[in-house]
C-alpha positions as CSV (number, residue, x, y, z in Angstrom):
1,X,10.3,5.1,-10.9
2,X,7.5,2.6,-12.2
3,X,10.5,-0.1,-12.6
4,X,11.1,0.6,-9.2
5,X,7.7,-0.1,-7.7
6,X,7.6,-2.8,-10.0
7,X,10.7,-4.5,-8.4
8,X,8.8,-3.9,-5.3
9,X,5.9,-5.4,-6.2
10,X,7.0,-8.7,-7.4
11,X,9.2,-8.8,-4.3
12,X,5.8,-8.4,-2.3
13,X,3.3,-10.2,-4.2
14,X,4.1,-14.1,-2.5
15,X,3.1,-12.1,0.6
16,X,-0.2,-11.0,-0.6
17,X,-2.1,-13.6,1.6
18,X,-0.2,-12.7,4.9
19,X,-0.8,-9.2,3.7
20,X,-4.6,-9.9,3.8
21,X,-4.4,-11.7,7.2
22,X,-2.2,-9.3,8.8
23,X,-5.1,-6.6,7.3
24,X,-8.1,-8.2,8.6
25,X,-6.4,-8.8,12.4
26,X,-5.7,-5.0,12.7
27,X,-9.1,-4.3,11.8
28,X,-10.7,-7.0,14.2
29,X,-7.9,-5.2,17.1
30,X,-8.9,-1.7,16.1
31,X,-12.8,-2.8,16.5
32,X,-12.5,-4.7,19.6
33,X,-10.6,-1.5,21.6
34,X,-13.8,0.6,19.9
35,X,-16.3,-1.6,21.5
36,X,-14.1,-2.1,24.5
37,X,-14.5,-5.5,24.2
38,X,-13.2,-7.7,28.0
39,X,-10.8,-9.0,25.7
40,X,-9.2,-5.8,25.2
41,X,-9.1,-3.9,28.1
42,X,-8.4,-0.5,27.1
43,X,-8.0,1.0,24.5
44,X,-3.9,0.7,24.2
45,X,-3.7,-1.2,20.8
46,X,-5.9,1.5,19.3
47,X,-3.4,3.0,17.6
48,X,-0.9,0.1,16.7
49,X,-3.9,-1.3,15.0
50,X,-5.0,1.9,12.8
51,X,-1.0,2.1,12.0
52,X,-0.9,-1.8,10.9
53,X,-4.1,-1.7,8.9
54,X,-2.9,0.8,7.0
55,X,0.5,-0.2,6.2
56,X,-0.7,-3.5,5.4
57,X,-3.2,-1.7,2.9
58,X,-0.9,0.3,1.1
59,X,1.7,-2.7,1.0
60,X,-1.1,-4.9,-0.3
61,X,-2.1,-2.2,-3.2
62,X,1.5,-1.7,-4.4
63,X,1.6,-5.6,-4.6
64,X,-1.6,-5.7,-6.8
65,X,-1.4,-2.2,-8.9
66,X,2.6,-2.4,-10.1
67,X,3.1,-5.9,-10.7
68,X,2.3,-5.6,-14.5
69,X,3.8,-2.9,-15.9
70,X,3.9,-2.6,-20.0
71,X,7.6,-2.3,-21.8
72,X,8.6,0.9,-22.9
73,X,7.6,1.0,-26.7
74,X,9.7,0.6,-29.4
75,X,10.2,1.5,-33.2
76,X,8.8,-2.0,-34.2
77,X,5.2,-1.5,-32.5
78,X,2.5,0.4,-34.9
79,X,1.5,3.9,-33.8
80,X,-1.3,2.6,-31.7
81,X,0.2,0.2,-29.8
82,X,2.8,2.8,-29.0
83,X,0.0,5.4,-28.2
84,X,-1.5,2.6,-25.8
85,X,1.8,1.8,-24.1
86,X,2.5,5.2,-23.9
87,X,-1.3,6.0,-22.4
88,X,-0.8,3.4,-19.9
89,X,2.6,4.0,-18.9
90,X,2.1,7.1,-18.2
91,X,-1.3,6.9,-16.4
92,X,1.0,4.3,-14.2
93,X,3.5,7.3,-13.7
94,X,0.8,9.4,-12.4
95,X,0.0,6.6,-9.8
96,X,3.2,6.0,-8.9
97,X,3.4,9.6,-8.3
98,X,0.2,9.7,-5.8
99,X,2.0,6.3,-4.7
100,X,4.7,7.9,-3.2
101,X,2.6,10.9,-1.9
102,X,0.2,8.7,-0.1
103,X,3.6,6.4,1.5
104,X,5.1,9.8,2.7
105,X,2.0,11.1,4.2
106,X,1.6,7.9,6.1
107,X,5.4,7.4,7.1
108,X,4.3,11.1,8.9
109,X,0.8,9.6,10.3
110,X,2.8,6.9,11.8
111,X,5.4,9.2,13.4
112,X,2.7,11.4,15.0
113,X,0.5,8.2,16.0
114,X,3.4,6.2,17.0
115,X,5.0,9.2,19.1
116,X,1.7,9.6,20.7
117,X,1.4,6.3,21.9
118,X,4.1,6.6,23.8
119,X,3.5,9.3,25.5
């Protein structure tokens, strides 16, 4: 699985910059429709902007958290090396776990947000 997001993540990580600037303009959007700002009318790209920002956040943290991922341990390593791979491997499991949790939940957020702006 942490292969997986690893692959992933080095697929993504030239695109951290656009990432950022993608972030940052879904943010400024989703403040302007608060402050109902002349430049945005209503409030219409309220929602399109929450669903960006946050898309474009977990995109950018699976760019920056799986990129280095240790090699499985061998016979050849000493015991503490293997206990530290091992540690951090497994702490990365964990995340990638949580990971997945948190992309489900906002693949769902996005169906309900998205379904609700057009309405």
């Amino acid at each position: 699985m942490i292969e997986r997001l690893q692959r992933i993540a080095t697929v993504l990580s030239p695109a951290r910059s656009i990432l950022v600037v993608l972030t940052i303009l879904s943010i400024a959007v989703v403040i302007l429709s608060v402050i109902e700002n002349p430049l945005l009318g209503t409030d219409q790209w309220l929602i399109p902007g929450v669903a960006a920002a946050l898309w474009c956040l977990v995109l950018y943290s699976l760019s920056f958290l799986f990129l280095d991922i240790p090699p499985k341990p061998d016979s050849s390593m000493g015991w503490r090396r293997r206990f530290s791979v091992r540690l951090r491997r497994s702490g990365l499991w964990v995340l990638g776990a949580l990971f997945i949790v948190l992309s489900l939940a906002l693949i769902a957020l996005t169906y309900q947000l998205l379904r609700v702006f057009f309405m």
